[in-house]
C-alpha positions in Angstrom: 36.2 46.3 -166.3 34.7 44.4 -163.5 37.6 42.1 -163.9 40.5 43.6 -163.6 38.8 45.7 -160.8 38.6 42.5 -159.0 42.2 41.2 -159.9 43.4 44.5 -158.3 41.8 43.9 -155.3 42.6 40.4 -154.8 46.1 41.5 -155.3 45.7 44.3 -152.9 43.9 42.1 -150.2 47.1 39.6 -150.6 49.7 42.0 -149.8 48.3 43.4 -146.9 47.4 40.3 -145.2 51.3 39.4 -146.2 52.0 42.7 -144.2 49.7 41.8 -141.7 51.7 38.9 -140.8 54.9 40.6 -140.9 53.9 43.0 -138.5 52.6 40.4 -136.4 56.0 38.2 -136.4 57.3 41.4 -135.3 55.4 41.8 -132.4 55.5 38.4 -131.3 59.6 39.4 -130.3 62.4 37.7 -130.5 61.9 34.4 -129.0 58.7 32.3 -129.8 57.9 29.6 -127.1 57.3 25.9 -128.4 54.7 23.5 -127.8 55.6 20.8 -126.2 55.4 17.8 -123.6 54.0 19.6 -120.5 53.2 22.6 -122.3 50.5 23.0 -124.4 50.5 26.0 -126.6 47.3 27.5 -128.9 48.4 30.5 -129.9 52.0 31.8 -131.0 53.6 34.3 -128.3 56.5 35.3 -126.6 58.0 34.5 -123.4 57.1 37.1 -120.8 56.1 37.9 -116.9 53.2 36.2 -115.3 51.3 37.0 -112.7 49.2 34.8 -110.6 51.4 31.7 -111.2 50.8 29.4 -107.8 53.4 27.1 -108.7 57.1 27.8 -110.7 57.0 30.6 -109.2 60.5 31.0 -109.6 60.1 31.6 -113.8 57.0 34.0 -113.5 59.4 36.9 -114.5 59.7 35.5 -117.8 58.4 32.5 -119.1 56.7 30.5 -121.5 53.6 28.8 -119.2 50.7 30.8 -118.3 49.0 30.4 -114.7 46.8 27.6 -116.5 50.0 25.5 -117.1 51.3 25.9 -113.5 47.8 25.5 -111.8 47.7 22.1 -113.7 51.3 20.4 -112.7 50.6 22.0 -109.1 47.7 19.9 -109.0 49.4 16.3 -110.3 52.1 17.3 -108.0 50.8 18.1 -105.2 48.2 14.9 -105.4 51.4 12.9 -105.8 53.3 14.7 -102.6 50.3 14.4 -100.3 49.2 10.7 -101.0 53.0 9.2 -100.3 54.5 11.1 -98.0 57.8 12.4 -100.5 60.6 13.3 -98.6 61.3 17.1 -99.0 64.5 17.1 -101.0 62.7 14.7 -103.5 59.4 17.1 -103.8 62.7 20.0 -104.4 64.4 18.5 -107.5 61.0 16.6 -108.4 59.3 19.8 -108.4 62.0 21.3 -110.0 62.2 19.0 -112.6 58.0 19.3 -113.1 58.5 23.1 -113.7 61.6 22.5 -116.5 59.4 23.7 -119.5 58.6 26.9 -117.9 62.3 27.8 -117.9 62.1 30.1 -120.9 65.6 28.8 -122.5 63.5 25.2 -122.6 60.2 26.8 -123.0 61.8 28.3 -127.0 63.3 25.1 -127.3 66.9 26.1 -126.2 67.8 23.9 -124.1 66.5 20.3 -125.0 68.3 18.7 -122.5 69.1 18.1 -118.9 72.9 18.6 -117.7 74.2 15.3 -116.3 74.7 16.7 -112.8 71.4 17.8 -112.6 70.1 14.5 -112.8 72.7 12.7 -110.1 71.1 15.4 -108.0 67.9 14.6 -108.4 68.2 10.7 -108.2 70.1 11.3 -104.9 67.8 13.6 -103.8 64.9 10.7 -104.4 67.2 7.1 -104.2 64.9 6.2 -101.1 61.3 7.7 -102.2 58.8 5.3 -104.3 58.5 5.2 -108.3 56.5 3.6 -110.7 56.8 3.2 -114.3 53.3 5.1 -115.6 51.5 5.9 -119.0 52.0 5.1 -122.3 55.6 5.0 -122.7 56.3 3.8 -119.0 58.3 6.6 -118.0 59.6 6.2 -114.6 57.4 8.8 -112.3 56.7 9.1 -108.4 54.1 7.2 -107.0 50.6 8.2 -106.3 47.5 6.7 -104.4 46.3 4.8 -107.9 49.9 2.9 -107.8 49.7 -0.9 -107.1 52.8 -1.6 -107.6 55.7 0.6 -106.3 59.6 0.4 -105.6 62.3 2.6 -104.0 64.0 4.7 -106.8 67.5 3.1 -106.2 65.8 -0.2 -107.3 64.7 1.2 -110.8 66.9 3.4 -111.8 71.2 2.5 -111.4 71.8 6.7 -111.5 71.0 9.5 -112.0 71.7 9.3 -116.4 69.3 6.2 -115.9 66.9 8.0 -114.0 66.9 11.1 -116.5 66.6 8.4 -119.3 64.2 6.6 -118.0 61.8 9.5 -117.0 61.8 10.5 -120.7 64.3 13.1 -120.7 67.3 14.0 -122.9 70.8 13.8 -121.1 73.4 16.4 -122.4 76.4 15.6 -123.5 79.8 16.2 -120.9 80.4 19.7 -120.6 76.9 20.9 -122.5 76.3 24.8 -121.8 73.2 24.3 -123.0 71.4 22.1 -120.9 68.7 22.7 -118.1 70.3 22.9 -114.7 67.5 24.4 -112.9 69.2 27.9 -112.2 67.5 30.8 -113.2 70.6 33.0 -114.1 70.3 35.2 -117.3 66.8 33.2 -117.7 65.3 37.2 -118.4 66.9 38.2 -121.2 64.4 36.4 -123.3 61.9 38.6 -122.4 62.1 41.4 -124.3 62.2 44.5 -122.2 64.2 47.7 -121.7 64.1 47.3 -117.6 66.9 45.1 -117.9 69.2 47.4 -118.7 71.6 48.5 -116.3 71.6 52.0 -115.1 75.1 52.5 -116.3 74.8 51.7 -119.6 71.7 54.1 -119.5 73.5 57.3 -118.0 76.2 56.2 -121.1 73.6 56.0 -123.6 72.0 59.3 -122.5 73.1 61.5 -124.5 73.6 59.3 -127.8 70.6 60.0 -130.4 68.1 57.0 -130.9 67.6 55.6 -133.7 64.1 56.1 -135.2 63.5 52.1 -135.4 59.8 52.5 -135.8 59.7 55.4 -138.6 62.1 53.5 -140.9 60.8 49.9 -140.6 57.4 51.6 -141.6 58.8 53.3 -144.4 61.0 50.1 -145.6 57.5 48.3 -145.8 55.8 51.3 -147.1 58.3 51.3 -150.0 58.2 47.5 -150.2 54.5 47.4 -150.5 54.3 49.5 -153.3 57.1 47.7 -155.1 55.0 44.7 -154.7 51.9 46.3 -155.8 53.6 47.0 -159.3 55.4 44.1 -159.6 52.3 41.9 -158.8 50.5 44.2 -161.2 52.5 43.4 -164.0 53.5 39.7 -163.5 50.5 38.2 -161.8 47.2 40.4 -162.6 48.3 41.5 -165.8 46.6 44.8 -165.6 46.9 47.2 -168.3 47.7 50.5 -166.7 45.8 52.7 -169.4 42.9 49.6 -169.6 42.8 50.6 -165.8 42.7 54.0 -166.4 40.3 53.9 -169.2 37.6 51.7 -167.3 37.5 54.3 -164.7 36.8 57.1 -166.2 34.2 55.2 -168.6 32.6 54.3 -165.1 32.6 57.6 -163.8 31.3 59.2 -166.9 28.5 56.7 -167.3 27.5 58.0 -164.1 24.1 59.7 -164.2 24.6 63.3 -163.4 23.7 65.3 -159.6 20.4 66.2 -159.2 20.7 69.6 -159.0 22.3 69.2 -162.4 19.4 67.3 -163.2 16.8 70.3 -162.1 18.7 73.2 -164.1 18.5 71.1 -167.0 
């Protein structure tokens, strides 16, 4: 008896943490944001606002880095930018091109590319300011205080395709509509929120009954768990429904009776 008690709730304990899941896939949304070079991830989620971000500003209405992430490239850029003197337009498209993964097309892995204009802009916005080739894999980087060695850009890189290449990013193919460009048009609609609806489409929607999305995914599962339960019952635990029912009621009438019972007898 103590068996197939146990087989039934090892079965049970299965399905709910399979339900568990499901429900939290669902609230993660519809995007999930990606770990990746320049943006460390630990836990699965979404991209939405931020608040508090002192640096990419410009994506804290929906993105994928937290104020950690932008507290630590405003500190390697700003170090950078204060120690050699960057011309503006270069810290622009430099700091532009620092804040890339919090775009949130990049940030769920999107856009895994840079558009080829984007880079000419940035090399010509930098031709004149001083690079080095840094770390592991030598990418091509602006210079900082540690730098003993140190060249005008236009001397490293030919263009701005080098410059993107050599940086360690991906160039996009001519004509790519999916490639980072640095504008932040329709960046929002990964961010799963009613508030950007327009109004217009509300007043039309007014008067149209809403589905009840909520009531019948819950009873979809509902029914789905208990399909489960049987079919687990009978392929996997291989519980006998009347040895089940049989072991109960042996339990409950080896019971020892109330106390007041007990007394009248």
């Amino acid at each position: 008896m103590r068996t197939s008690i146990q087989g039934t709730v090892v079965c049970l304990l299965t399905l709910f943490l399979h339900y568990e899941s499901v429900k939290g896939e669902e609230a993660i949304g519809d995007y999930v944001c990606l770990p990746q070079e320049g943006l460390p991830l630990t836990e699965t989620k979404s991209p939405a606002k931020q608040q508090g971000m002192t640096f990419c500003q410009q994506w804290s209405s929906c993105t994928c880095c937290s104020p950690k992430h932008a507290a630590a490239m405003q500190y390697i850029a700003e170090s950078v930018y204060e120690s050699q003197g960057v011309s503006r337009s270069c810290i622009a498209y430099s700091s532009m091109m620092t804040c890339r993964v919090c775009d949130p097309s990049v940030g769920i892995g999107l856009k895994k590319t840079v558009c080829g204009g984007t880079c000419n802009e940035w090399f010509k916005a930098c031709k004149d300011d001083f690079f080095a080739f840094k770390g592991i894999k030598q990418e091509l980087q602006l210079c900082d205080e540690r730098d003993v060695v140190c060249s005008p850009l236009h001397m490293l890189a030919e263009d701005g395709a080098d410059l993107c290449s050599k940086a360690g990013h991906r160039i996009a193919p001519k004509g790519s509509q999916t490639c980072f460009d640095g504008k932040m048009k329709g960046s929002t609609q990964y961010c799963n929120s009613s508030s950007t609806s327009s109004s217009s489409s509300k007043s039309k929607d007014k008067d149209k009954p809403k589905a009840p999305t909520n009531t019948v995914l819950t009873l979809v599962l509902g029914y789905l768990m208990l399909f489960t339960v049987i079919l687990v019952w009978v392929l996997f635990c291989g519980m006998d429904s009347r040895a089940w029912i049989s072991d109960f009621t042996k339990m409950f009438k080896g019971r020892p009776a109330p106390k007041a019972q007990r007394d009248s007898q």
